[in-house]
Backbone as JSON Lines, residues from 0, in Angstrom:
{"i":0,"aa":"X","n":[39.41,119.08,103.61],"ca":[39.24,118.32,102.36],"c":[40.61,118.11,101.73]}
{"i":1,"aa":"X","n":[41.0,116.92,101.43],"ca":[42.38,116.51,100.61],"c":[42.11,117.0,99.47]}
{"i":2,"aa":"X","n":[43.73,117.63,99.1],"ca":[43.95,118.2,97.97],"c":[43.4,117.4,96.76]}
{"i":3,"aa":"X","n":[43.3,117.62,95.2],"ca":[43.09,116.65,94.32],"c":[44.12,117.12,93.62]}
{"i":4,"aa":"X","n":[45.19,115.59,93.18],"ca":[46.04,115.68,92.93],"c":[46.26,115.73,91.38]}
{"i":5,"aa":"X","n":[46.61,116.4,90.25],"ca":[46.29,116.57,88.85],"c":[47.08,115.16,88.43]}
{"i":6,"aa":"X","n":[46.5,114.94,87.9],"ca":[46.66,113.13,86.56],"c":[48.54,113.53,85.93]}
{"i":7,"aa":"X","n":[48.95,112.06,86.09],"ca":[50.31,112.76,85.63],"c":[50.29,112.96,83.87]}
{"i":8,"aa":"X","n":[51.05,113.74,83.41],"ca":[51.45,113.75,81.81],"c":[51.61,112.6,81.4]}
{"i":9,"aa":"X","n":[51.15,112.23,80.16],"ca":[50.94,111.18,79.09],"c":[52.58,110.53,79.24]}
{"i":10,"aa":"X","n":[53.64,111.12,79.19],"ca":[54.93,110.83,79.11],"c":[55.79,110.93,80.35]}
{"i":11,"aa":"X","n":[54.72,110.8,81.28],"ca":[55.25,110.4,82.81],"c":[55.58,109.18,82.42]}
{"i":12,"aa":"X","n":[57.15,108.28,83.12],"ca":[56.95,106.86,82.94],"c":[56.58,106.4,84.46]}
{"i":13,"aa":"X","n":[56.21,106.79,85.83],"ca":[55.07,106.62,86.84],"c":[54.25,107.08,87.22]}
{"i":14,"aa":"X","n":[53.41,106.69,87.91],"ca":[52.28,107.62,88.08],"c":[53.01,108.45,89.22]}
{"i":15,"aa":"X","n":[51.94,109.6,89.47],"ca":[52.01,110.32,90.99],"c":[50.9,109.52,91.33]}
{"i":16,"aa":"X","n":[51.57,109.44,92.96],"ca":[50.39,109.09,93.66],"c":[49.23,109.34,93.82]}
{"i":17,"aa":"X","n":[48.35,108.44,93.79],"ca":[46.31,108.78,94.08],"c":[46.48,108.8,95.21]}
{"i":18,"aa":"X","n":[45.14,109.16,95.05],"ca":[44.28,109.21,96.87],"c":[44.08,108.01,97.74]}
{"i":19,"aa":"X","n":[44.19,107.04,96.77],"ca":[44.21,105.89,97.39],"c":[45.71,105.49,98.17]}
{"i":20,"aa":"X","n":[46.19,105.86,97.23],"ca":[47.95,105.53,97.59],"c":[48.51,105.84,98.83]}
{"i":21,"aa":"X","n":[47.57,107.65,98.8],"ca":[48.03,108.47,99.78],"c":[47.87,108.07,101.11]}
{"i":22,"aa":"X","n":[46.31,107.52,101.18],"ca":[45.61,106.89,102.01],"c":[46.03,105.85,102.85]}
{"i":23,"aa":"X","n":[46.09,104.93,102.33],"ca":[46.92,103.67,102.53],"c":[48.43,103.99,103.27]}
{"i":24,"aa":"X","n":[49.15,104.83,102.49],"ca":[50.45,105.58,103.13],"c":[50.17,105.96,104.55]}
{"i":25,"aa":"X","n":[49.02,106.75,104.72],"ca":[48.59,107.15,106.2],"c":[48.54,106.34,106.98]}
{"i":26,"aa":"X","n":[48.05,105.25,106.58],"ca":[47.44,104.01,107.46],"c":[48.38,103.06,108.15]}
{"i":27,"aa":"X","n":[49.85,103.18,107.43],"ca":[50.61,102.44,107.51],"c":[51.76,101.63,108.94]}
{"i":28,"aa":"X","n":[51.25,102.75,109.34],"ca":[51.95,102.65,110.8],"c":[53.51,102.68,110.73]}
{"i":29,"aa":"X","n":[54.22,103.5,109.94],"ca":[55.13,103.44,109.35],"c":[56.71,103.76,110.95]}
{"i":30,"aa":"X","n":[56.51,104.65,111.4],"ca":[57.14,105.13,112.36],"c":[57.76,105.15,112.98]}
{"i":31,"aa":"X","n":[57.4,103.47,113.76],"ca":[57.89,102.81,114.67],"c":[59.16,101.84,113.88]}
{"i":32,"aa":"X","n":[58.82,101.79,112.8],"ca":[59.73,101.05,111.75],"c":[61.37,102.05,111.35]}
{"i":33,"aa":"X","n":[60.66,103.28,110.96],"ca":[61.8,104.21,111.08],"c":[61.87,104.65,112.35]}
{"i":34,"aa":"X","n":[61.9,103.95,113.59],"ca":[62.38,104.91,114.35],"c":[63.45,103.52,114.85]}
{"i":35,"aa":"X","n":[63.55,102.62,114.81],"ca":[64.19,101.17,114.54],"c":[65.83,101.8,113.39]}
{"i":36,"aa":"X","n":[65.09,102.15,112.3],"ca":[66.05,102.49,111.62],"c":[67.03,103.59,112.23]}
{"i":37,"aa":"X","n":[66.53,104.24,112.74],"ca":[68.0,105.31,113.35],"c":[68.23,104.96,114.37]}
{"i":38,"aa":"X","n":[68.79,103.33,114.44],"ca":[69.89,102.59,115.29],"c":[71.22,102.85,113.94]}
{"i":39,"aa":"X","n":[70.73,103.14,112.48],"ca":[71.71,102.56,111.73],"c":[72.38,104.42,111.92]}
{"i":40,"aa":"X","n":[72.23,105.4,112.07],"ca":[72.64,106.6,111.94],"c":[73.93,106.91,112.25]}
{"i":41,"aa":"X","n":[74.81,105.48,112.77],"ca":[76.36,106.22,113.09],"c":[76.82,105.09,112.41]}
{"i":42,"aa":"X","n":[76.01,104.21,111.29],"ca":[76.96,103.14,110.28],"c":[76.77,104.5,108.7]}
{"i":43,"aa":"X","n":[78.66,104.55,108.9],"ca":[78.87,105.39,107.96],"c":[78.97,104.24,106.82]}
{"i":44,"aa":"X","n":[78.53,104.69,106.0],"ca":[78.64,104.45,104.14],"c":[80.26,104.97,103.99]}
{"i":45,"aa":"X","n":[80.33,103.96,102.56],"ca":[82.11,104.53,102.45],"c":[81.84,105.54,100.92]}
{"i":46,"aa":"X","n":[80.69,105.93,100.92],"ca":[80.06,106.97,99.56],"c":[79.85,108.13,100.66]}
{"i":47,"aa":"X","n":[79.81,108.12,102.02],"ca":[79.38,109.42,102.61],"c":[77.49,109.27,102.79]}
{"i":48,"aa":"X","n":[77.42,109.92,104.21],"ca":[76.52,109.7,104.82],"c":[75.87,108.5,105.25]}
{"i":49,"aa":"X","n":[74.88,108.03,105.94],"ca":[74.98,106.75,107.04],"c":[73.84,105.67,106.21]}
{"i":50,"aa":"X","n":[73.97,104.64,106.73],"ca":[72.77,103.62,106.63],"c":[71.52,104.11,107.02]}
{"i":51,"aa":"X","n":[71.01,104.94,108.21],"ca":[69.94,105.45,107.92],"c":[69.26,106.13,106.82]}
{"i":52,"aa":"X","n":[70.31,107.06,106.21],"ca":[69.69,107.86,105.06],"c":[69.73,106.58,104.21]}
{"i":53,"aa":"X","n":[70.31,105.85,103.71],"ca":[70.08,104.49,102.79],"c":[68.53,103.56,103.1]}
{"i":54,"aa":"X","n":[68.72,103.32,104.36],"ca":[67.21,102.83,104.59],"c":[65.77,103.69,103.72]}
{"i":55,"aa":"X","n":[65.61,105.3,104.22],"ca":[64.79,106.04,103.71],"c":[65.13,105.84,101.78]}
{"i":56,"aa":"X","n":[65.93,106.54,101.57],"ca":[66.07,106.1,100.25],"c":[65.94,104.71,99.53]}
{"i":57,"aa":"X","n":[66.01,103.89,99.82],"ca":[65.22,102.85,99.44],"c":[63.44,102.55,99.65]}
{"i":58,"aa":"X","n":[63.33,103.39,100.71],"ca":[61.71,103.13,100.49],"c":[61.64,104.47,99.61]}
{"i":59,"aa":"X","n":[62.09,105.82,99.56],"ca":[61.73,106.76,98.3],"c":[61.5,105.91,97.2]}
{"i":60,"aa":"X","n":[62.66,104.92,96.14],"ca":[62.54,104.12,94.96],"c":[61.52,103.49,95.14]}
{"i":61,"aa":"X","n":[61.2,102.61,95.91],"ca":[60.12,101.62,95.91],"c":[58.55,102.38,95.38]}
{"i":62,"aa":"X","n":[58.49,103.81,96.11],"ca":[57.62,104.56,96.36],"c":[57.74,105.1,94.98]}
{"i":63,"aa":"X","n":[58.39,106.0,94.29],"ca":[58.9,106.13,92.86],"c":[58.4,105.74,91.9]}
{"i":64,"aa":"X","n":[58.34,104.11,92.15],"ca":[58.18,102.97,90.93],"c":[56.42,102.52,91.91]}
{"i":65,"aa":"X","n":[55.76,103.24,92.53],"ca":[54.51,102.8,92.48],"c":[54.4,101.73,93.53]}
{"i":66,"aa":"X","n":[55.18,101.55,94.66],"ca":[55.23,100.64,95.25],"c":[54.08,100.98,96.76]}
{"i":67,"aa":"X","n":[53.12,100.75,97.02],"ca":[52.67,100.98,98.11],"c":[52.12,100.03,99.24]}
{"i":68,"aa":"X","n":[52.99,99.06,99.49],"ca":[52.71,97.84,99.71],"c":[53.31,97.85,101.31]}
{"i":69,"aa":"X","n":[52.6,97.57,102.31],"ca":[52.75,98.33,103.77],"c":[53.82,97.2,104.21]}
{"i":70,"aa":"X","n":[53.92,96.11,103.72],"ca":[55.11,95.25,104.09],"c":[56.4,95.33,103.79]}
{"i":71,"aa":"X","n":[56.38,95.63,102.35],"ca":[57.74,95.67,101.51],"c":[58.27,97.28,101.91]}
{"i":72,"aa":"X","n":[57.28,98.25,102.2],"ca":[57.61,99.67,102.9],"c":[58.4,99.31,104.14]}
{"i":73,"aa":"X","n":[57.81,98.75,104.96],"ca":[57.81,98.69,106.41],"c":[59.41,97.69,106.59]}
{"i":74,"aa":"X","n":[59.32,97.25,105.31],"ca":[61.19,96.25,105.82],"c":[62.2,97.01,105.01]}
{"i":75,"aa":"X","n":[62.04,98.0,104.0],"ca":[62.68,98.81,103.53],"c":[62.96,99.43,104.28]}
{"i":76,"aa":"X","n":[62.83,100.01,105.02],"ca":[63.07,101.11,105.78],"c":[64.14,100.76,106.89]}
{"i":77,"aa":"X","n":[64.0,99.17,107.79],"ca":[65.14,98.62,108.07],"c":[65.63,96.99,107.59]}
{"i":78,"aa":"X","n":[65.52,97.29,105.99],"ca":[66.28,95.76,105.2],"c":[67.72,95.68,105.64]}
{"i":79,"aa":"X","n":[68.6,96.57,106.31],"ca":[69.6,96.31,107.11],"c":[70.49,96.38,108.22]}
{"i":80,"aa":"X","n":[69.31,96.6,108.93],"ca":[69.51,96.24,110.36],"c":[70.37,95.47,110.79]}
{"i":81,"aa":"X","n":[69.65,93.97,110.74],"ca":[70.27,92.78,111.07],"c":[71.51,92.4,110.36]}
{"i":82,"aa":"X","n":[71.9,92.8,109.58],"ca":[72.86,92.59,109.04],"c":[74.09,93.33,109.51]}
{"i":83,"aa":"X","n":[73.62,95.06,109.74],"ca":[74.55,96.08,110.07],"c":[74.68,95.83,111.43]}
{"i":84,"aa":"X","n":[73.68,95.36,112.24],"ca":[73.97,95.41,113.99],"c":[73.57,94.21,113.96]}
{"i":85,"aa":"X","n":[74.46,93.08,114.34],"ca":[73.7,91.33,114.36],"c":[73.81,91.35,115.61]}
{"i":86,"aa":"X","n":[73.64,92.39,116.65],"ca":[73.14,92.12,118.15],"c":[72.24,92.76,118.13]}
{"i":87,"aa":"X","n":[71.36,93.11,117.3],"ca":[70.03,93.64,117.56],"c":[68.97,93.12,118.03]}
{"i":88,"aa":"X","n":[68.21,93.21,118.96],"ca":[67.24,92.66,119.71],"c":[65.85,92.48,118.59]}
{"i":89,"aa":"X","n":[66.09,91.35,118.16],"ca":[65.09,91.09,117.12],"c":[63.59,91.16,117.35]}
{"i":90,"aa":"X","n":[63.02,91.18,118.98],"ca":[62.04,91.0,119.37],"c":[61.43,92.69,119.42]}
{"i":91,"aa":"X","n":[62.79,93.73,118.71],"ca":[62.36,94.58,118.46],"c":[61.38,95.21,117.48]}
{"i":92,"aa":"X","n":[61.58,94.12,116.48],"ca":[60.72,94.51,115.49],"c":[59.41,93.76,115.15]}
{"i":93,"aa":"X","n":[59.94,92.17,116.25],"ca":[58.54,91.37,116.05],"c":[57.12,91.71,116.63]}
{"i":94,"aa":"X","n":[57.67,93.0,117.96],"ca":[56.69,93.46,118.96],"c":[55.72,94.83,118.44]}
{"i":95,"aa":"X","n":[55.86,94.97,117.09],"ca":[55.44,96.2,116.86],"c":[54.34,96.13,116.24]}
{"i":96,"aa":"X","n":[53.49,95.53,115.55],"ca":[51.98,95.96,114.86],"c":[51.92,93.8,114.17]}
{"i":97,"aa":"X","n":[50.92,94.32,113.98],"ca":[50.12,92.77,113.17],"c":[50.95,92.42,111.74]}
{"i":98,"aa":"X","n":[51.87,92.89,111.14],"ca":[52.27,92.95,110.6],"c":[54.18,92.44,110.53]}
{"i":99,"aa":"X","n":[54.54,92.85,111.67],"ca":[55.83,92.88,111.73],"c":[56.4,91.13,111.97]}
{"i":100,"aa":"X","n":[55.66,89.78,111.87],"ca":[56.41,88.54,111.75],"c":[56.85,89.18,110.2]}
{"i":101,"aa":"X","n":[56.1,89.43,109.4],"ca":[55.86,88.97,107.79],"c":[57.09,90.52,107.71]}
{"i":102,"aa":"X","n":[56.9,91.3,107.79],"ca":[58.1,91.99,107.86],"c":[59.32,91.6,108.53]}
{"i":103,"aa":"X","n":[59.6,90.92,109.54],"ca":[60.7,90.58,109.79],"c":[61.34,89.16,109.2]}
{"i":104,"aa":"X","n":[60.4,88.37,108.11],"ca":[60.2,87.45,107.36],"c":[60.8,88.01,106.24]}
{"i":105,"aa":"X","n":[60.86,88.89,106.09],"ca":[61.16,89.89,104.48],"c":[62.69,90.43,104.44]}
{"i":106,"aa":"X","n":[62.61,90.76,105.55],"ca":[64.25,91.44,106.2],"c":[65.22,90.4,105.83]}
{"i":107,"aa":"X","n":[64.89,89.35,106.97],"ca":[65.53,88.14,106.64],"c":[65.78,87.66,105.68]}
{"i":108,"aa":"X","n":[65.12,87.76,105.04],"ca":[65.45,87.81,103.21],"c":[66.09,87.96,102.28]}
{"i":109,"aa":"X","n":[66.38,89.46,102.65],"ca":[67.38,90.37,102.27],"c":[68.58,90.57,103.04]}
{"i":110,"aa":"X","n":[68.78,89.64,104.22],"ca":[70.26,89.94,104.99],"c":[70.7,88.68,104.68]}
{"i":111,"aa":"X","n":[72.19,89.18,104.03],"ca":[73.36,88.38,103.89],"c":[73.59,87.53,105.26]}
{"i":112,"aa":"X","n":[73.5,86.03,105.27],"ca":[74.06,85.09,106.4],"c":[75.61,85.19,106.56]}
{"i":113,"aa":"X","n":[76.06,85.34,107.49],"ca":[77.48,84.97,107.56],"c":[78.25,83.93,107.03]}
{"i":114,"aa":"X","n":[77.46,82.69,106.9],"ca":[78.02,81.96,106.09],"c":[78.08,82.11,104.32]}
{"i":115,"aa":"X","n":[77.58,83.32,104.19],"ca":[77.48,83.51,102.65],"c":[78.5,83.94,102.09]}
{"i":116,"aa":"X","n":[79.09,83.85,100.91],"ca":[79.22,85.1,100.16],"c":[78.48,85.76,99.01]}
{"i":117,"aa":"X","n":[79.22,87.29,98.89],"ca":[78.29,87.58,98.22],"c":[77.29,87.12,97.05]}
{"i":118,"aa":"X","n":[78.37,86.27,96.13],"ca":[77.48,85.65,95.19],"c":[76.39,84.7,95.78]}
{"i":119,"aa":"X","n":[76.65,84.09,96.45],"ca":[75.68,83.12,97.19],"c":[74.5,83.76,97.38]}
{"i":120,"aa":"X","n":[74.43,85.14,98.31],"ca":[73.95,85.77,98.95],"c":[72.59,86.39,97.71]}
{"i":121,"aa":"X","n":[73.48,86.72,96.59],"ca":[72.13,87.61,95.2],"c":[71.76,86.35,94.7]}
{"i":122,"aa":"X","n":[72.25,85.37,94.25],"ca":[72.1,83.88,94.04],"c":[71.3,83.3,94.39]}
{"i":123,"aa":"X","n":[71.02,82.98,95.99],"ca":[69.61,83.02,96.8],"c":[68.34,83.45,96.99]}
{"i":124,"aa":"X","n":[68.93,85.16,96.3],"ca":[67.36,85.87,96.64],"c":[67.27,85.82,95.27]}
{"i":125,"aa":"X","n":[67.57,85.62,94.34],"ca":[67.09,85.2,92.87],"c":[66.39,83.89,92.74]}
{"i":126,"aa":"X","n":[66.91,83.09,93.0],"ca":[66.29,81.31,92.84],"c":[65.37,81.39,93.4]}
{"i":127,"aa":"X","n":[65.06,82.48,95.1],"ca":[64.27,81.58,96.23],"c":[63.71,83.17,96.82]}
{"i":128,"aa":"X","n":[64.18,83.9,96.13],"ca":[63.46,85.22,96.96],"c":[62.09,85.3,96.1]}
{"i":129,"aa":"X","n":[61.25,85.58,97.89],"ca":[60.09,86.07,97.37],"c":[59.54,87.72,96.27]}
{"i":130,"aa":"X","n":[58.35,87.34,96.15],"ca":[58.42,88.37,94.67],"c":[58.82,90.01,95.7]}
{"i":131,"aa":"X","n":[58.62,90.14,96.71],"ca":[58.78,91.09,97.37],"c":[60.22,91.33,97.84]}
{"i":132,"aa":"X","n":[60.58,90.8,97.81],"ca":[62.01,90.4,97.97],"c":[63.06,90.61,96.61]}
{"i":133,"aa":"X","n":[62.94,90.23,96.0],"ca":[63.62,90.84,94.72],"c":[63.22,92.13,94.18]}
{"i":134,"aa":"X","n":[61.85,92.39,94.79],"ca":[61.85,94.32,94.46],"c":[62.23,94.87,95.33]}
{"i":135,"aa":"X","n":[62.74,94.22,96.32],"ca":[63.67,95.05,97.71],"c":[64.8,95.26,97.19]}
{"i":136,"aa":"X","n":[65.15,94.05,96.8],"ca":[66.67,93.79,96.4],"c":[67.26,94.87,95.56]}
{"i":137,"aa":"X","n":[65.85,95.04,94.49],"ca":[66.6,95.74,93.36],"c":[66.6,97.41,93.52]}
{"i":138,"aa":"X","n":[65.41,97.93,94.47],"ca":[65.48,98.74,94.57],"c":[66.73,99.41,95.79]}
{"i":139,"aa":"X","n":[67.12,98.58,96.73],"ca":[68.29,98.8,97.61],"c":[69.32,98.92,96.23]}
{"i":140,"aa":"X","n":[69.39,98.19,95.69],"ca":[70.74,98.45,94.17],"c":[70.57,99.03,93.62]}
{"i":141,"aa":"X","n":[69.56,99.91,93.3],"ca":[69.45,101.15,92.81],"c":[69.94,102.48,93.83]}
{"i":142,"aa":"X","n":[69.6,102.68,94.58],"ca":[69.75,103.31,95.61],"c":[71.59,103.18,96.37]}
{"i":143,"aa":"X","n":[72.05,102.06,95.84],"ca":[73.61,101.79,96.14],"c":[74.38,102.17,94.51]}
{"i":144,"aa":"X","n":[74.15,101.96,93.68],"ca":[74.74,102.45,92.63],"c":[74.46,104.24,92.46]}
{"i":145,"aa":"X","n":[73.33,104.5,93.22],"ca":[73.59,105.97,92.66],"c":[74.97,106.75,93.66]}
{"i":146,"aa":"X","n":[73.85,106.27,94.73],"ca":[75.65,106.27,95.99],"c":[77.05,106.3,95.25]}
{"i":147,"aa":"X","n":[77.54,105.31,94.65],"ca":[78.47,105.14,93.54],"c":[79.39,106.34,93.2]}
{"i":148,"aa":"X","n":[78.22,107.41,92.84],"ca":[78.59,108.68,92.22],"c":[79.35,109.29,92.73]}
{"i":149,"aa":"X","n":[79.58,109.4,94.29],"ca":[80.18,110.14,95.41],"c":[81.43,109.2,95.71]}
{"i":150,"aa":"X","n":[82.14,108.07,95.24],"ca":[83.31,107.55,95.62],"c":[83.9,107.84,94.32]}
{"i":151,"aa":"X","n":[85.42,107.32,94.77],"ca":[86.18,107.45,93.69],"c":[86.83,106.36,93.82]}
{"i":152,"aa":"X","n":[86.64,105.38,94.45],"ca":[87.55,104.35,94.56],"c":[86.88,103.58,93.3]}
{"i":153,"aa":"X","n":[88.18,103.01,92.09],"ca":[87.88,102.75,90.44],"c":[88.09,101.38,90.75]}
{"i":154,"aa":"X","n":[88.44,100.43,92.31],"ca":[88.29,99.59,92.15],"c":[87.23,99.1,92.38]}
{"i":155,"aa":"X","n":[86.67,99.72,93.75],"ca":[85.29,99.17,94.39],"c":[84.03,99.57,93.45]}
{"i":156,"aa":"X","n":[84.08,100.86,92.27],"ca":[83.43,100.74,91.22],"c":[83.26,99.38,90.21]}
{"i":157,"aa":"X","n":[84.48,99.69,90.2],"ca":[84.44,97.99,88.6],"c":[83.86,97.67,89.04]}
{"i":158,"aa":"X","n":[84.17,96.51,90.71],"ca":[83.75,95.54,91.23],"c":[82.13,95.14,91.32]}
{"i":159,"aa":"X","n":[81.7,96.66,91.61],"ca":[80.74,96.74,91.74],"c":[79.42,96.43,90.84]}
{"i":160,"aa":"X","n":[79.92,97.32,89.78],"ca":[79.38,97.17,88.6],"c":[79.07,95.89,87.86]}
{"i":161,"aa":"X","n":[80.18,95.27,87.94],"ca":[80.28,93.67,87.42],"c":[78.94,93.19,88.62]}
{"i":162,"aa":"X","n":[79.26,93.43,89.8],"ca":[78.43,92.23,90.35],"c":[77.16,92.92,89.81]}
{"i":163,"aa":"X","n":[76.62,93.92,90.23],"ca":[75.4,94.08,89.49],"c":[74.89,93.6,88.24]}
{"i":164,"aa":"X","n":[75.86,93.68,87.09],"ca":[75.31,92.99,86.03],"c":[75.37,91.8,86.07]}
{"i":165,"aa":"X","n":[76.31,90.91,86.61],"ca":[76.55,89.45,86.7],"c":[74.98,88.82,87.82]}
{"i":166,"aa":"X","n":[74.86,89.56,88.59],"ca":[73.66,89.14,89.67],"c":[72.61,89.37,89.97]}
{"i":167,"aa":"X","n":[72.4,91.49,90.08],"ca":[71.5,91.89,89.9],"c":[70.56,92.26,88.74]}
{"i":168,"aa":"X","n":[71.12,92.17,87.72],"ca":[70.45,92.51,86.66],"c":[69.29,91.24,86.83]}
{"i":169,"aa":"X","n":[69.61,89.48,86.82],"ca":[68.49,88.88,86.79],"c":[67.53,89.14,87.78]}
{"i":170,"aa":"X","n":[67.57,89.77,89.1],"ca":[67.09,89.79,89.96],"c":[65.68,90.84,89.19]}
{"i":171,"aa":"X","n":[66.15,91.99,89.15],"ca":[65.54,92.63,88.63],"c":[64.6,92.93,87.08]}
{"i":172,"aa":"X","n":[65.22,91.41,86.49],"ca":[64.54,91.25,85.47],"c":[63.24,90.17,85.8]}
{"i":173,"aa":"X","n":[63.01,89.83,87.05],"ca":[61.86,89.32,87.34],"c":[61.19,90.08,88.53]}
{"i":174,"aa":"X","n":[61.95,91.26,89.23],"ca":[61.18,92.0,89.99],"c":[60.25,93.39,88.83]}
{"i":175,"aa":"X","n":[61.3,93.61,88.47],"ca":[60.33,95.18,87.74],"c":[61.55,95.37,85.95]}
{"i":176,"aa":"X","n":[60.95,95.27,85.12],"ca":[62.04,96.06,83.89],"c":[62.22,96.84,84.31]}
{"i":177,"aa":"X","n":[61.54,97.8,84.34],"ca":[61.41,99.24,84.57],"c":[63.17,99.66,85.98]}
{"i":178,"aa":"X","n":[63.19,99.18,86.86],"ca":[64.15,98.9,87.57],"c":[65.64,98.38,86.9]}
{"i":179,"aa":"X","n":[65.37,97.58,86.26],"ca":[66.78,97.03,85.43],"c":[67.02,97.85,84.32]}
{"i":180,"aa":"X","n":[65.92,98.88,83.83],"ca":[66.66,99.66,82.65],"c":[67.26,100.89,83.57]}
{"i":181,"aa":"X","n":[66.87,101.09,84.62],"ca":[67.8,102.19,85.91],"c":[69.08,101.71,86.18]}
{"i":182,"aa":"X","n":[69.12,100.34,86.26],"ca":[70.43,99.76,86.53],"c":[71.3,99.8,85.78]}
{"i":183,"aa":"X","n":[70.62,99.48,84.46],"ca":[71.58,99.83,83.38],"c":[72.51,100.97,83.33]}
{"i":184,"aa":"X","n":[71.39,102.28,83.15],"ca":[72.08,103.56,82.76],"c":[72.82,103.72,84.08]}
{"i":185,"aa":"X","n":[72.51,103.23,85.24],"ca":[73.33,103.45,86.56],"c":[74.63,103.03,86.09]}
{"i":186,"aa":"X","n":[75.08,101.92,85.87],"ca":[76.22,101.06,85.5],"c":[76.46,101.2,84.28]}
{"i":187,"aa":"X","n":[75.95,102.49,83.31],"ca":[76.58,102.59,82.22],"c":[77.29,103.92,82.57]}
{"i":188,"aa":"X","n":[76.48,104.8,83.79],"ca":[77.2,105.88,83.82],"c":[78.57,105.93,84.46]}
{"i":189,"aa":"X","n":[78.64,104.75,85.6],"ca":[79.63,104.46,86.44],"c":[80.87,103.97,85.49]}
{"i":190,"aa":"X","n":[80.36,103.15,84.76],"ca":[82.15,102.85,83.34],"c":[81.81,103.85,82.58]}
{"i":191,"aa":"X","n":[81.43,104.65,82.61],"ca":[81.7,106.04,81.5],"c":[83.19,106.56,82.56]}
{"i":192,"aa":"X","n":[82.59,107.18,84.07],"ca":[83.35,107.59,84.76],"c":[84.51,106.85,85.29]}
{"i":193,"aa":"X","n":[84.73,105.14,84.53],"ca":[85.85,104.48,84.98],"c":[87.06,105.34,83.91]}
{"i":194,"aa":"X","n":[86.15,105.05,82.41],"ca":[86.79,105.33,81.28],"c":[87.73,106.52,81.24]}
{"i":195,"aa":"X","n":[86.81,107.61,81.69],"ca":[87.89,108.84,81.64],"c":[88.93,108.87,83.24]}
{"i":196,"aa":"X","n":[88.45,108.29,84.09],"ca":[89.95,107.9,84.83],"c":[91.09,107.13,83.8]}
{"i":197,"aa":"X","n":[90.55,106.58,83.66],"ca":[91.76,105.69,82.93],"c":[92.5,106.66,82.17]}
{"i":198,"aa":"X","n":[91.85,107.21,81.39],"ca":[92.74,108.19,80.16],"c":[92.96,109.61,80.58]}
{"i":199,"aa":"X","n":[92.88,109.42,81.58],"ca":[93.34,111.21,81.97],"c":[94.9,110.47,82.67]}
């Protein structure tokens, strides 16, 4: 018999997961998706530790903020694949469950074209990204600003920061509030920590 899970506190701002949630989670066929993802396990991050652990952590946020949606899960987990390895055998991910065109429809989404730049690139999935798609977006930028915390480079911070507010903030003001007030305090904590570089 599954546990019963106690109702969250009045001043939870998400729920914990139901039984339904849980359920559905089971069902998901999730696996084969992360097991795709640890192709990314030797693309080091310049915050420390790899694109795989980034993949998982982005579906944690999604999951966080109530997200249980077996598509937007299932491309989280590798939203950068194609981007990180562009010789990846794409028929890798189209061959896997009833599901995986519309997931590899979603990916695509979220990977920067070579002909882009970056502004182009948040620019795009704002005007033209689907609604699933801008809660990818925003939750991968959540999940990259906390990263943040672990560099010290005060340029690739600024930089950073700016683009988030200059790009992601709209993104996320039509995927979730709730997401853009994270972004905020993310990028308010990151120029706190520009500030006292500067003056030390």
């Amino acid at each position: 018999m599954p546990r019963k899970v106690k109702p969250p506190r009045a001043e939870d701002s998400r729920a914990i997961m139901d039984q339904d949630g849980m359920i559905r989670l089971r069902e998901m066929h999730l696996a084969p998706y992360i097991q795709l993802a640890t192709f990314l396990i030797g693309k080091r991050r310049r915050s420390g530790g790899n694109m795989f652990r980034h993949q998982i952590d982005t579906m944690a946020i999604l999951m966080d903020y109530g997200y249980i949606d077996s598509i937007l899960l299932k491309a989280s987990v590798i939203h950068d694949l194609l981007e990180d390895l562009p010789d990846f055998d794409r028929d890798g991910i189209l061959d896997i469950d009833e599901e995986s065109s519309d997931v590899f429809q979603l990916v695509l989404e979220v990977t920067r074209r070579q002909v882009e730049t970056k502004p182009e690139f948040l620019t795009r999935i704002l005007d033209f990204g689907s609604p699933n798609a801008l809660v990818l977006k925003a939750a991968d930028r959540i999940s990259n600003m906390i990263s943040l915390g672990y560099t010290t480079d005060v340029d690739f911070i600024k930089r950073y920061s700016d683009e988030t507010e200059r790009y992601v903030y709209p993104i996320a003001d039509k995927a979730n509030r709730d997401m853009r007030a994270e972004l905020e305090e993310l990028v308010t904590t990151r120029r706190a920590f520009l500030t006292r570089c500067f003056e030390i």
